[in-house]
Every structure is written in structure tokens, then in C-alpha cells.
C-alpha positions in Angstrom: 110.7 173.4 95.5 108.5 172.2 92.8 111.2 171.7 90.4 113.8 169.7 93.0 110.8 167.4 93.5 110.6 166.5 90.0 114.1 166.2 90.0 114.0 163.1 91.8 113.2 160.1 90.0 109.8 158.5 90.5 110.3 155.8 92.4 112.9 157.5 95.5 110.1 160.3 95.0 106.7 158.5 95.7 108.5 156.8 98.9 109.7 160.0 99.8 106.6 161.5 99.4 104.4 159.1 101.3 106.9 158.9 104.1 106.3 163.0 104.7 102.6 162.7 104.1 101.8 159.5 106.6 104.7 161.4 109.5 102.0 164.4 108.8 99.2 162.4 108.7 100.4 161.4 112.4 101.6 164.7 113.5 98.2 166.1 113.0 96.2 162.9 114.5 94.4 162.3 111.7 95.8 158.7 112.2 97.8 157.2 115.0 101.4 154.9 114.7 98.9 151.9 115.9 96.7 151.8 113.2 100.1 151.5 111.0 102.3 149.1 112.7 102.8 145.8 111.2 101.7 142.3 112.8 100.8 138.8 111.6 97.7 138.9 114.0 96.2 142.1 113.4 97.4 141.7 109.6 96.2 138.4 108.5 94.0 136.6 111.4 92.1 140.3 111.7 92.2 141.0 107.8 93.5 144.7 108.4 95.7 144.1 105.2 96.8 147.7 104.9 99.5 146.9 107.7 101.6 145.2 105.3 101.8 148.4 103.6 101.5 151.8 105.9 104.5 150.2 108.4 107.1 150.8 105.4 105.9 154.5 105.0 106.3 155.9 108.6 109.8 156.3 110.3 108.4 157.3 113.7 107.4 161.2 114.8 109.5 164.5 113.9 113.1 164.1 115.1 117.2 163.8 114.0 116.3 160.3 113.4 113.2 160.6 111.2 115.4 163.3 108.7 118.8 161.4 109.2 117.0 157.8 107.6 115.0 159.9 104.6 117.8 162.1 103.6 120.2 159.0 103.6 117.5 156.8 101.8 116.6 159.6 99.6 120.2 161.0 98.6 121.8 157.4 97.6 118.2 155.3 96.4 118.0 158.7 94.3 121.9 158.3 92.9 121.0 153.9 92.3 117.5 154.5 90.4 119.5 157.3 88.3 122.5 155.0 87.6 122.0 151.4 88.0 118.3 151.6 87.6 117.6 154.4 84.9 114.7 153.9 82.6 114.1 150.7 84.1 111.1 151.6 86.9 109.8 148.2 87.0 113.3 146.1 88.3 113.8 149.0 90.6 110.2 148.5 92.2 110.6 145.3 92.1 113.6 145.3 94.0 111.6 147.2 97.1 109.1 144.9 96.7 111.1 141.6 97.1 112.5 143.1 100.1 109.7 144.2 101.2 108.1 141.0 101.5 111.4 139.6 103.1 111.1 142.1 105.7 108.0 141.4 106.3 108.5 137.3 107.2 111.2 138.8 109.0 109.8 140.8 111.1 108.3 138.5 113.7 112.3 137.4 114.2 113.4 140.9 115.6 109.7 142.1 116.6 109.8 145.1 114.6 106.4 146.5 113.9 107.7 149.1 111.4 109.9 148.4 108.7 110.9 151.5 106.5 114.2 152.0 108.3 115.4 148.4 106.9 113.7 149.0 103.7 115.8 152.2 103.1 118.8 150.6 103.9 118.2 148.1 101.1 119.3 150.8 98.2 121.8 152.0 100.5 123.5 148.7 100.5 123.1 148.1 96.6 124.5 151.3 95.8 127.4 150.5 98.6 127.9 146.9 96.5 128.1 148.5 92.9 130.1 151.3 93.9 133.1 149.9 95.6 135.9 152.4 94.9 133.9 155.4 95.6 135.1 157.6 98.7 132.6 158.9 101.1 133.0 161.6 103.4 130.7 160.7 106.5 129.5 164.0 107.5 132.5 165.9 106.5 134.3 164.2 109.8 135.9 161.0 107.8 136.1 159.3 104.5 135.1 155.8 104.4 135.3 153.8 101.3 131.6 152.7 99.6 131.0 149.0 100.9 131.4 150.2 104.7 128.7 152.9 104.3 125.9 150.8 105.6 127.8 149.8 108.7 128.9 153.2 109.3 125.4 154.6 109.5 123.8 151.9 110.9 126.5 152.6 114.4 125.1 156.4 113.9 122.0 155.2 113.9 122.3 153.2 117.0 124.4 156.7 118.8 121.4 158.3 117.7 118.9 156.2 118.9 120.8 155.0 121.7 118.9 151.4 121.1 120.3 148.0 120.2 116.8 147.5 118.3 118.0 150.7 116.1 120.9 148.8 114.8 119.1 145.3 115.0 116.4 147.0 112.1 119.1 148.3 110.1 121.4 145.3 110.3 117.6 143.7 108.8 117.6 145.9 106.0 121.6 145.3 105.4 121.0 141.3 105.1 117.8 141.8 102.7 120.3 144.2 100.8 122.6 141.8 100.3 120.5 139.2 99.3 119.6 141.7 96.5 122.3 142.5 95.4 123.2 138.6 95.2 120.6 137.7 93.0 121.3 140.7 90.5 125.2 140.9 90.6 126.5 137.5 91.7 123.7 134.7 90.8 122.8 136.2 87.4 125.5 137.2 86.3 128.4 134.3 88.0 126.2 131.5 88.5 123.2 131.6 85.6 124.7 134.0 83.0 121.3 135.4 82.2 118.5 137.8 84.0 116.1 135.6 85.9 112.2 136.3 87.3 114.1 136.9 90.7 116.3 139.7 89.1 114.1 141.3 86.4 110.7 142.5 86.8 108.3 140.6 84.8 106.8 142.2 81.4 103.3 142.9 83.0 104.7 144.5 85.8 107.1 146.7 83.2 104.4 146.9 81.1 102.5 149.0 84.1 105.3 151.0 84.7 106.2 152.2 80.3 109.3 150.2 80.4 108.3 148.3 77.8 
């Protein structure tokens, strides 16, 4: 067990991690799903700041739904920081972290007051973009191209759920993916030729993380 942990690279890992840890935390009352959810009000007018943070790190209580978003989210954010994203920490944190905050002014458009599902679907949907030729077998039932992945889960997601909010968060995370994936593969690349502040991490925050 030990050893398939460290396997995982340290960014997929500490999400991964504190997902288990706050669903536990929960399970076990230590805390309760209200003193996590996210809301301008209780956020900023009420200066409970940690809002803005513990909403991306629970998923909702033990169930198909909670293990179907972190072994999704863990399996291909795993595959993107090994690949796309290897030795560089920083620009992969930094990704989650625009999107984060994009979620996060958002969020009052869709009234979601927890945000990990769209957050996971952001690597999903990178990974999706920069691997367009790769075949996917959906639960052994089909094979779907790459680039209709996050589609394809998000309509699981809503069977699962059986909710239109369901595939309203995930749609969320699909359109802050995108917007990612702009900036790094299209606008950098097509548009400016070279990596910009919204693409690359800056040096401190590589500098935090060894990259540099």
C-alpha cells in the first residue's frame, strides 16, 4: 500500500489524500459538510476563509459516486502530471489553482457549494485535449476516442446521480478545463509563441516547489 502511494506523483497524491482524510474526517463527525461548503457570505462577509479551500477536498459521504470521481480524477490527473506535467510541480499546481479560483467566481452561477467534482474534471479534460488519438474503453462496455471522455463520464455521472446539478458541476469543471488547456496549447503556443504568467507558474512559486 505504502509503495502504490508513493507511486503516485505528488500533486494527484496530496489531493487524493486530503479528499480521503476530510470524507473520514466527516464519516466520523469530527467535522460536518456545513462547516466545508463554499459561499460568498459565509466566506468573505463572515471571514471563514477556509471555505474557499475545504469545499474542493470533500466529494460528499461514502458511495459509487464518491470512488467513481477519485478513481477517475486520480487514474488520468496521475497519467497528465507523469506526462505532460513531469518534473514540473509548480505549472501543474498552478493549473488547479487557476481553476480553482475560476470555480470559485463560478460557483454562485450554478449554486454549487462544493467544487471538487468540477475541479477533478479539469485534468480529465487536459489530458482528453493532449491525447486525442488515444482509444478508451469506458468500463470495458465501449471504446470512445480521448476528447469525448469528459462527456462520456459526465452522462455517467448524471445516471449515477440521477441529478441535472451532477452534470451541471461537471459541465463547470469541463469549461474551466478548456479554458486551460487554451491558454497552454492554443494561446501560447498559436497566438503568442512563448509561455506566458497565465501558462507557467512564476519562479517563486517553482522555486517553493524544487523546480528550479
Amino acid at each position: 500500500m505504502d509503495a502504490w502511494v508513493r507511486d503516485v506523483p505528488p500533486i494527484t497524491r496530496s489531493w487524493v489524500i486530503l479528499c480521503v482524510l476530510t470524507t473520514i474526517a466527516v464519516q466520523i463527525e469530527m467535522v460536518t459538510p456545513l462547516q466545508l461548503y463554499f459561499s460568498f457570505k459565509s466566506t468573505f462577509t463572515n471571514a471563514q476563509f477556509w471555505r474557499a479551500i475545504t469545499n474542493f477536498f470533500y466529494f460528499g459521504p461514502l458511495s459509487f459516486e464518491l470512488f467513481f470521481h477519485l478513481f477517475f480524477f486520480m487514474r488520468y490527473s496521475k497519467m497528465l502530471e507523469e506526462s505532460s506535467f513531469a518534473n514540473r510541480k509548480a505549472d501543474y499546481f498552478w493549473l488547479l489553482l487557476q481553476s480553482a479560483i475560476m470555480l470559485l467566481v463560478l460557483s454562485p452561477l450554478v449554486n454549487l457549494p462544493f467544487l471538487s467534482s468540477p475541479l477533478a474534471f479539469v485534468p480529465i479534460y487536459l489530458w482528453s485535449r493532449r491525447h486525442p488519438s488515444t482509444p478508451i474503453s469506458l468500463f470495458g462496455l465501449v471504446t470512445i476516442s480521448a476528447p469525448y471522455l469528459p462527456l462520456a463520464l459526465v452522462g455517467v455521472a448524471w445516471m449515477v446521480n440521477g441529478t441535472w446539478k451532477a452534470a451541471a458541476q461537471d459541465l463547470l469543471g469541463c469549461a474551466v478545463g478548456h479554458v486551460g488547456w487554451f491558454m497552454r496549447d492554443v494561446w501560447t503556443r498559436e497566438m503568442v509563441g512563448r509561455p506566458t504568467i497565465l501558462s507557467d507558474a512564476p519562479d517563486s512559486l517553482k522555486r517553493l516547489f524544487g523546480d528550479i
